[in-house]
Every structure is written in structure tokens, then in C-alpha cells.
Backbone atoms as SQL, in Angstrom:
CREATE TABLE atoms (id INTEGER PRIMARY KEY, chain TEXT, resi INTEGER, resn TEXT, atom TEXT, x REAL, y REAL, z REAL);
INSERT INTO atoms VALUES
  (1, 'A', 1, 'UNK', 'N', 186.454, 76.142, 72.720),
  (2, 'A', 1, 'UNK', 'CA', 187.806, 75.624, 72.768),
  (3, 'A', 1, 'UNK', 'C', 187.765, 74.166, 73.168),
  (4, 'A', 2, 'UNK', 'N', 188.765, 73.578, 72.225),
  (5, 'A', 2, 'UNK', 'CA', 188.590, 72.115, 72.587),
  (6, 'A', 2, 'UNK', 'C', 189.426, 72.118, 74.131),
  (7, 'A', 3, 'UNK', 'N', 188.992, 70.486, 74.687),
  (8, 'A', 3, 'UNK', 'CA', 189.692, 70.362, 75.934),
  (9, 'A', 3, 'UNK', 'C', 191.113, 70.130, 75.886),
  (10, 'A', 4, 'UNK', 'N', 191.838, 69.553, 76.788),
  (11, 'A', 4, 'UNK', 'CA', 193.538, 69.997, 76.638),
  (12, 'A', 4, 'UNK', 'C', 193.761, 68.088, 77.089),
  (13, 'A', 5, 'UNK', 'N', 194.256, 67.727, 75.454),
  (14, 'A', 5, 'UNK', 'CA', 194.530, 65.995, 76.006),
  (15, 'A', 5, 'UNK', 'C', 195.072, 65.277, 77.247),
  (16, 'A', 6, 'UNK', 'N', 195.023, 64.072, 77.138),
  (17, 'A', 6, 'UNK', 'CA', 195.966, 63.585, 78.628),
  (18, 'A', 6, 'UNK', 'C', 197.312, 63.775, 78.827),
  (19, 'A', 7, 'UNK', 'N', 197.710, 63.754, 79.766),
  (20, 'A', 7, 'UNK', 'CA', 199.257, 63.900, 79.303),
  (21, 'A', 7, 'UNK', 'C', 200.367, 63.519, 78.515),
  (22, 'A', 8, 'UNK', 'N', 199.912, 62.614, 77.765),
  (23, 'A', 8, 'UNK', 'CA', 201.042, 61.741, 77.268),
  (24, 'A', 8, 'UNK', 'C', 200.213, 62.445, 75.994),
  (25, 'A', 9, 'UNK', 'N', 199.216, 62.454, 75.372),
  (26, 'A', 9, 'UNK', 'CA', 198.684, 62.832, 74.412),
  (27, 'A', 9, 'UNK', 'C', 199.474, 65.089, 73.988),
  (28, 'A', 10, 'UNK', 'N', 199.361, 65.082, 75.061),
  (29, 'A', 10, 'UNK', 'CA', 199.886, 66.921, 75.594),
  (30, 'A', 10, 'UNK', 'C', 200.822, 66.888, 75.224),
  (31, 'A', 11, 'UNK', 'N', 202.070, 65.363, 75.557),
  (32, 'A', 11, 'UNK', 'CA', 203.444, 65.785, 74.964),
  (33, 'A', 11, 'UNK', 'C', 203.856, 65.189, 73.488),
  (34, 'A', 12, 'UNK', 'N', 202.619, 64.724, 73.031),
  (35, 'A', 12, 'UNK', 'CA', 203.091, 64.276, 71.661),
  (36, 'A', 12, 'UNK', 'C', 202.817, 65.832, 70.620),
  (37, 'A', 13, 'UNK', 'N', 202.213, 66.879, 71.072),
  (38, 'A', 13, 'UNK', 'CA', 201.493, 67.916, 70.920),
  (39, 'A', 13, 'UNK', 'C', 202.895, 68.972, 70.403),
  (40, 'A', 14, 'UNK', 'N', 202.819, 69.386, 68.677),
  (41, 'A', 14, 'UNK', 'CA', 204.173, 70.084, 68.393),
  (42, 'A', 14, 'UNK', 'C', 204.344, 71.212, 69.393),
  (43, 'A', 15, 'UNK', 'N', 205.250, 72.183, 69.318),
  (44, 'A', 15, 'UNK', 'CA', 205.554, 73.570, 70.072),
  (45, 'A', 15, 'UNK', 'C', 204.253, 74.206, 69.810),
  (46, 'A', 16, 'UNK', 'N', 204.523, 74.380, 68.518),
  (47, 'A', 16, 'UNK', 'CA', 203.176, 75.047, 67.767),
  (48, 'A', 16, 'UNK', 'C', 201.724, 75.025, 68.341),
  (49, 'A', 17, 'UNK', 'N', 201.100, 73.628, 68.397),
  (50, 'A', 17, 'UNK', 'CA', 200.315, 73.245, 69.242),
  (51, 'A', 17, 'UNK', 'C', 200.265, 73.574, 70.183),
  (52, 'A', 18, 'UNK', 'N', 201.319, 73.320, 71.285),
  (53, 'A', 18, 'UNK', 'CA', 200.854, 73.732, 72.992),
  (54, 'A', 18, 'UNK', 'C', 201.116, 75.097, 72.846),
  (55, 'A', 19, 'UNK', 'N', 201.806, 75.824, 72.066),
  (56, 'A', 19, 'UNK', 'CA', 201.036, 77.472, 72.321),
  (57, 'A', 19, 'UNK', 'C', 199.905, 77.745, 71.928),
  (58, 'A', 20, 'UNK', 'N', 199.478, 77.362, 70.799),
  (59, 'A', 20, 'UNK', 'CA', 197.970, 77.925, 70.611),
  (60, 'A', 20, 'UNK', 'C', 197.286, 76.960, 71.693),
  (61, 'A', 21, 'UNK', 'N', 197.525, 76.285, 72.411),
  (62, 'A', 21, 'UNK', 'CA', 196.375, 75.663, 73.251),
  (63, 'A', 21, 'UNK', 'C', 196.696, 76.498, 74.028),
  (64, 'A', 22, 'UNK', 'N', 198.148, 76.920, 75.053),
  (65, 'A', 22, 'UNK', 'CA', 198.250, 78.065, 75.892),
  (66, 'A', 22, 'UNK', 'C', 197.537, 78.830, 75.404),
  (67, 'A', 23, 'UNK', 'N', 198.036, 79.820, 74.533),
  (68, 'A', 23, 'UNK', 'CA', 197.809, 81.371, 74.176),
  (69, 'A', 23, 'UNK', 'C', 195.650, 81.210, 74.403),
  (70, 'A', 24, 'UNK', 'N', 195.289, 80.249, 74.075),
  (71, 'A', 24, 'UNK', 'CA', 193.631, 79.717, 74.778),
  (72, 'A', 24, 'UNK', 'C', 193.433, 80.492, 75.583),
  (73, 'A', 25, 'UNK', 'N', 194.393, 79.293, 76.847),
  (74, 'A', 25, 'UNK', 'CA', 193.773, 79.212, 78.222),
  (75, 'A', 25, 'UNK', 'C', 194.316, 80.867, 78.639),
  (76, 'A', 26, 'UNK', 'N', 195.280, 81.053, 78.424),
  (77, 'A', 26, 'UNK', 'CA', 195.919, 82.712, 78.771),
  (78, 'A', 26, 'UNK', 'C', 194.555, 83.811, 78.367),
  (79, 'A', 27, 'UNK', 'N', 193.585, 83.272, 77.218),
  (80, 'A', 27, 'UNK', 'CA', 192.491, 84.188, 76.907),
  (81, 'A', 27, 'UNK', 'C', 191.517, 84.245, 77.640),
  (82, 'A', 28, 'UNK', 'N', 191.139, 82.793, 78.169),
  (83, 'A', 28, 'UNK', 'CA', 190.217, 82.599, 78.943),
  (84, 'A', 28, 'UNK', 'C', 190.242, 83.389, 80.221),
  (85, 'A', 29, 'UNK', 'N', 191.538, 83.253, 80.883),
  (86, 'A', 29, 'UNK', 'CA', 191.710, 83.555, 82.336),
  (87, 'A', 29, 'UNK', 'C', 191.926, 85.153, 82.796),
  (88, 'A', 30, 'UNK', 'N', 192.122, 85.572, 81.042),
  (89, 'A', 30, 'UNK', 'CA', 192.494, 87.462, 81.190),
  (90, 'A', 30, 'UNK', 'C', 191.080, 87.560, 81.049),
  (91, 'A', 31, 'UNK', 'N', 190.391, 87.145, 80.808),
  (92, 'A', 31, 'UNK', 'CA', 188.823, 87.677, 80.280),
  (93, 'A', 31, 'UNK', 'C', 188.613, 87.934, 81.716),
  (94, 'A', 32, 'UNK', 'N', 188.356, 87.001, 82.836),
  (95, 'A', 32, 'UNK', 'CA', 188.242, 87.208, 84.320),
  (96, 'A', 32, 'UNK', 'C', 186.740, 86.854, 84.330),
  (97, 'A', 33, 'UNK', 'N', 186.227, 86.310, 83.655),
  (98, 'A', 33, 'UNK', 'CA', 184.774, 85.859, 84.268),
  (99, 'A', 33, 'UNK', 'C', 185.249, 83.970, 84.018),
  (100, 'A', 34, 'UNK', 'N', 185.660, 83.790, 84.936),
  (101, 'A', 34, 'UNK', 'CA', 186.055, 82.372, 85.384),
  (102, 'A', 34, 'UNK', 'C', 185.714, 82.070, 86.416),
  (103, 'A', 35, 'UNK', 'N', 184.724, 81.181, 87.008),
  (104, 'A', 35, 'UNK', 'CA', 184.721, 80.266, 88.126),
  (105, 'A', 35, 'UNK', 'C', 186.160, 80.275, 88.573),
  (106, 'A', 36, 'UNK', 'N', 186.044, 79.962, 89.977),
  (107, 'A', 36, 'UNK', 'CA', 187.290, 79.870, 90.541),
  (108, 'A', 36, 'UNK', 'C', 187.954, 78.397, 90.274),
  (109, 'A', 37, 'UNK', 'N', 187.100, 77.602, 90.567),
  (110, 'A', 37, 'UNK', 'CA', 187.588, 76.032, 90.315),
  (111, 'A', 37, 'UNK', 'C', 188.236, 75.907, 88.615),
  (112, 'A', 38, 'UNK', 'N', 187.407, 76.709, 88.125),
  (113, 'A', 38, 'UNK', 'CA', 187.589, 76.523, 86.384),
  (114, 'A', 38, 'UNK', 'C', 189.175, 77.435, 86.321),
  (115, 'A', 39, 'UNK', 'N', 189.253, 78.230, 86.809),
  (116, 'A', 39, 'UNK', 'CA', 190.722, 78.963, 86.719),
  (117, 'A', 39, 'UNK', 'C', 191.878, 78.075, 87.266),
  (118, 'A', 40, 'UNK', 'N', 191.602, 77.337, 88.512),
  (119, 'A', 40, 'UNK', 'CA', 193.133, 76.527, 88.892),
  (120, 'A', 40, 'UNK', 'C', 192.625, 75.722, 88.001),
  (121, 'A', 41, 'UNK', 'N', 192.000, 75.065, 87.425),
  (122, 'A', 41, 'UNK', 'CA', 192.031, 73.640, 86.427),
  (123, 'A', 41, 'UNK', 'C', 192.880, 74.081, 84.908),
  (124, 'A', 42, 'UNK', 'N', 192.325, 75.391, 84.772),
  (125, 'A', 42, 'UNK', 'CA', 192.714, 75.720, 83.598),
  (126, 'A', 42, 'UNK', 'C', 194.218, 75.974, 83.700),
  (127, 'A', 43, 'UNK', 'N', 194.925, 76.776, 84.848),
  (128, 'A', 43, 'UNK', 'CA', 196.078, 77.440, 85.300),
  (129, 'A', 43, 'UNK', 'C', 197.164, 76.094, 85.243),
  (130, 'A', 44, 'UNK', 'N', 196.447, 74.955, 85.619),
  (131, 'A', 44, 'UNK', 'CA', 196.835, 73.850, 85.971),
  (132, 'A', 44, 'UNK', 'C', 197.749, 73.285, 84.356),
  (133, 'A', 45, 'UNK', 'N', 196.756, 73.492, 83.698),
  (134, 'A', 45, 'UNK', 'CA', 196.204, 72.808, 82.627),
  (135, 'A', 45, 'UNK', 'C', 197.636, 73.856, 81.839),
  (136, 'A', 46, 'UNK', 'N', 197.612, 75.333, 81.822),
  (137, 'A', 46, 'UNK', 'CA', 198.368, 76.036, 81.568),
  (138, 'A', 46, 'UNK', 'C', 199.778, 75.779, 81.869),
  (139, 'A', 47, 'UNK', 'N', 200.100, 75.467, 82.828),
  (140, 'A', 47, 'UNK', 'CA', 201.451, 75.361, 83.183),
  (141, 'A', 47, 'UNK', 'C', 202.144, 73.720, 82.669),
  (142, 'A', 48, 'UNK', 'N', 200.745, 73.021, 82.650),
  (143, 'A', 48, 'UNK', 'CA', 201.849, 71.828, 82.152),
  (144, 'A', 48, 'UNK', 'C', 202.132, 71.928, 80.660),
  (145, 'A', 49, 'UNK', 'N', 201.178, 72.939, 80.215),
  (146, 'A', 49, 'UNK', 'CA', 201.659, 73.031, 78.728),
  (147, 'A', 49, 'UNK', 'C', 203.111, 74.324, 78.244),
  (148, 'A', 50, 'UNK', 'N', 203.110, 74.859, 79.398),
  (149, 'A', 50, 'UNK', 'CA', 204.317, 75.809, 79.391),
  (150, 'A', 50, 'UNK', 'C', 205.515, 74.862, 79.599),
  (151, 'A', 51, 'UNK', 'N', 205.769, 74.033, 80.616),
  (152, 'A', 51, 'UNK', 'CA', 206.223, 73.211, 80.564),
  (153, 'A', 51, 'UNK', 'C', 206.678, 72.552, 79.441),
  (154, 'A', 52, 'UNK', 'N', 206.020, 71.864, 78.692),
  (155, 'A', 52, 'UNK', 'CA', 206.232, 70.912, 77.567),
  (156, 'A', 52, 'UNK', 'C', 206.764, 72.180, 76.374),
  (157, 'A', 53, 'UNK', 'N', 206.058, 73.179, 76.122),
  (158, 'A', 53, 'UNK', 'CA', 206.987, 74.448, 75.383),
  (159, 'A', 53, 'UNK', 'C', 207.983, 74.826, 75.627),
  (160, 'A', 54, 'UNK', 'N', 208.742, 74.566, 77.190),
  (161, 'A', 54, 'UNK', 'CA', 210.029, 74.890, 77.676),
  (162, 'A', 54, 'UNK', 'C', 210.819, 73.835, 77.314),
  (163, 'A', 55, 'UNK', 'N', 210.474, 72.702, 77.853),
  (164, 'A', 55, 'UNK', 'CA', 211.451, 71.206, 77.827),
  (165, 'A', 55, 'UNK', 'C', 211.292, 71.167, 75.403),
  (166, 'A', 56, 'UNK', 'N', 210.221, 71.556, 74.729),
  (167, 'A', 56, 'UNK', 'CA', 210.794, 71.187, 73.470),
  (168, 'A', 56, 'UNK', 'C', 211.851, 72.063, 73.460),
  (169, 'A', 57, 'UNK', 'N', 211.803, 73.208, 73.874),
  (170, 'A', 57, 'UNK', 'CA', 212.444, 74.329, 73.430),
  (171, 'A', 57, 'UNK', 'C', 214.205, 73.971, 73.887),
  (172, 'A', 58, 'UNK', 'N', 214.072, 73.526, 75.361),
  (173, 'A', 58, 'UNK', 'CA', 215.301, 73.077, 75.352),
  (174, 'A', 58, 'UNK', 'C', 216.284, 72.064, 74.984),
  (175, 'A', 59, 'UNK', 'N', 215.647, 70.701, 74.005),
  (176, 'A', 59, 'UNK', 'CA', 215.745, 70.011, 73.094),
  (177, 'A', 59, 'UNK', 'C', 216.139, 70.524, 72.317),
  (178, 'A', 60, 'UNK', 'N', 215.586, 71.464, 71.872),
  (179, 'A', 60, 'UNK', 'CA', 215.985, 72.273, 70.257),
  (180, 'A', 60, 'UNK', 'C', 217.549, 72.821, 70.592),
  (181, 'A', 61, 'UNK', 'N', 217.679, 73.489, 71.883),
  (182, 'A', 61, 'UNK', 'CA', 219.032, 74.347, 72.435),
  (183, 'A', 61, 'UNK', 'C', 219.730, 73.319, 72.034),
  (184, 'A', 62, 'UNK', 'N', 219.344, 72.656, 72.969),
  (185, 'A', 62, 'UNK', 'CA', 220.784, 71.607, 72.989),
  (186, 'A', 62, 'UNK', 'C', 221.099, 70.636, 71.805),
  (187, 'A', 63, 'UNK', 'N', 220.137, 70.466, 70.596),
  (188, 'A', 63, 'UNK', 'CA', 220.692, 70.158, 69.802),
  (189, 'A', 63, 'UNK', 'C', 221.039, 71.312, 68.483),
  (190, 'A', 64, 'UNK', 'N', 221.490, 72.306, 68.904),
  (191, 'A', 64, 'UNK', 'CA', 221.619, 73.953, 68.125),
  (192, 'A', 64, 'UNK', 'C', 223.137, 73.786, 68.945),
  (193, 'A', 65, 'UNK', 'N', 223.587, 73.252, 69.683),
  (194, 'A', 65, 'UNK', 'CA', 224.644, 73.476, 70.283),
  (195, 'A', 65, 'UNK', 'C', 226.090, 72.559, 70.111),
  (196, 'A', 66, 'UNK', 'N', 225.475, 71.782, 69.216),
  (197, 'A', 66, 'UNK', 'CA', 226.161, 71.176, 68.533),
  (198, 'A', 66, 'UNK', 'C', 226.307, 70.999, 66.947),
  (199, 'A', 67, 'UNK', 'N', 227.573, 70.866, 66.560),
  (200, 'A', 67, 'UNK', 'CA', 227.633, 71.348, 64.909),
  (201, 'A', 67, 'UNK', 'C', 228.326, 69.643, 64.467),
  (202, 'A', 68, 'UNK', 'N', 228.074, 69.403, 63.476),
  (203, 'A', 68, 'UNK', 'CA', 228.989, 68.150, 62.416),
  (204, 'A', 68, 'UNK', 'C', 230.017, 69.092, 61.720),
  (205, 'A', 69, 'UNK', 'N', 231.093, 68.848, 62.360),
  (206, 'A', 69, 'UNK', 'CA', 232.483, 69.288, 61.257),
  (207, 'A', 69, 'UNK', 'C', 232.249, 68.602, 60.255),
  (208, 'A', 70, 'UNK', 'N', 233.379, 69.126, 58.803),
  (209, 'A', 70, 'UNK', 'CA', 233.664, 68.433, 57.686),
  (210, 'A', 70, 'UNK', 'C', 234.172, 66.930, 57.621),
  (211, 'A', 71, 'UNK', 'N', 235.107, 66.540, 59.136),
  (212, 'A', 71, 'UNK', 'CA', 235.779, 65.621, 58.586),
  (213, 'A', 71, 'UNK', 'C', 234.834, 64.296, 59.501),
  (214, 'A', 72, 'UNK', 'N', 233.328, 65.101, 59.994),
  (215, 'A', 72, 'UNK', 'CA', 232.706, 64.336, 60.771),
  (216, 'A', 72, 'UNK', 'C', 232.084, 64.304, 61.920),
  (217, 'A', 73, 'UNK', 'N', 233.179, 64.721, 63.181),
  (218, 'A', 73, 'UNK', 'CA', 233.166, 64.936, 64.286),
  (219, 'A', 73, 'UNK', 'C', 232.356, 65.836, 64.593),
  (220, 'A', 74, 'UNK', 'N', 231.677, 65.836, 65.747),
  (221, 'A', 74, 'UNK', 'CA', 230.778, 66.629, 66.449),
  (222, 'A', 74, 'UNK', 'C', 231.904, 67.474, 67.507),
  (223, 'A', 75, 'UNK', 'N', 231.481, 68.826, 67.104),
  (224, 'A', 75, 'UNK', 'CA', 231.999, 70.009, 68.154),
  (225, 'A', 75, 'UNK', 'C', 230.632, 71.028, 68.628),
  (226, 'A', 76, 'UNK', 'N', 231.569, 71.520, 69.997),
  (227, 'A', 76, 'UNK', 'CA', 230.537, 71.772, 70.462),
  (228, 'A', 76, 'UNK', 'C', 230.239, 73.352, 70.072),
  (229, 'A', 77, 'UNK', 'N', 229.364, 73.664, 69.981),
  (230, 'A', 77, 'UNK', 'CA', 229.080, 75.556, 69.494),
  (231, 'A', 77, 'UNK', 'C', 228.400, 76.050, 70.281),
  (232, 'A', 78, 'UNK', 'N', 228.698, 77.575, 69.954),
  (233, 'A', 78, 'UNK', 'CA', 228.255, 78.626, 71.125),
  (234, 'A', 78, 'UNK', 'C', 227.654, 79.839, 70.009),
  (235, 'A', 79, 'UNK', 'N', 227.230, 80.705, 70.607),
  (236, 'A', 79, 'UNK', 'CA', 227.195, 82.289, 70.167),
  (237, 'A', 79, 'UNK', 'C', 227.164, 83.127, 71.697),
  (238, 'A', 80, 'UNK', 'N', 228.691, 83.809, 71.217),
  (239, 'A', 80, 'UNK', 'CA', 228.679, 84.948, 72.308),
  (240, 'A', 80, 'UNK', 'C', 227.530, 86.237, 71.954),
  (241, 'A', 81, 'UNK', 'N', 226.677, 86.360, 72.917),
  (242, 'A', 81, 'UNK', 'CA', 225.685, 87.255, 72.774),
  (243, 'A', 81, 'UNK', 'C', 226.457, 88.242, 73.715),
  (244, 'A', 82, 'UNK', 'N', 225.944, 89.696, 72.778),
  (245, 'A', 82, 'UNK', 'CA', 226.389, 91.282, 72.800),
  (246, 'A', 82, 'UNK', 'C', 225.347, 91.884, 73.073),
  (247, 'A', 83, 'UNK', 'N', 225.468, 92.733, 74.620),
  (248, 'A', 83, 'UNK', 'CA', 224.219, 93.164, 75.263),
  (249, 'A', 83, 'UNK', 'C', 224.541, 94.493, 74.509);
């Protein structure tokens, strides 16, 4: 597995990308033959990429939450979700 870029390199990285680099490190660390140091680096390494999958993801919300009417104008939209 390749290594996990710098940070600024991590957030240029699509959704797509930082999960398969997660869904990785998530393989590595269930396997359980990890050095201990190698597990917080990796865990480390894991969470800032969960991170950057959360913050695109909530980019995407918030621009899903808004619609262009016909005559132009931006309104704002919802979906009532039915448990």
C-alpha cells in the first residue's frame, strides 16, 4: 500500500480516493498484527482521511440543498425523511 500524502496533497484527494485509502488502513489494523506505533500512525492517518470524506460529503449536502427555480432564484430544499 502506497503511503497516505501530506495534507494538503490528502485534501486534493476525490471522496473516492480517501475511501479506498481508508477502507486500506481499516484492513491493515483489523488484520491485528500491527506494531503499536504503526497502529496510532496509521489510526492517525485514518481519521484525517475520515475527516476529509465527512467535510466533502458535507459540501455535497449543502450544495443538494439548494435548487435554481425557473425564473432563476435560488430556494432552499429539503426532503422530509419517513422512518
Amino acid at each position: 500500500m502506497s503511503e497516505i500524502p501530506e495534507k494538503t496533497e490528502k485534501e486534493n484527494l476525490t471522496f473516492e480516493e480517501a475511501m479506498e485509502k481508508l477502507e486500506g488502513i481499516v484492513d491493515i489494523l483489523e488484520g491485528g498484527d500491527v506494531p503499536l506505533e504503526t497502529a496510532i500512525s496509521k489510526y492517525k492517518e485514518g481519521m484525517e482521511l475520515a475527516n476529509i470524506c465527512h467535510q466533502k460529503l458535507k459540501n455535497v449536502e449543502e450544495q443538494l440543498t439548494e435548487i435554481l427555480k425557473d425564473n432563476g432564484e435560488i430556494a432552499n430544499f429539503s426532503i422530509n425523511e419517513v422512518d
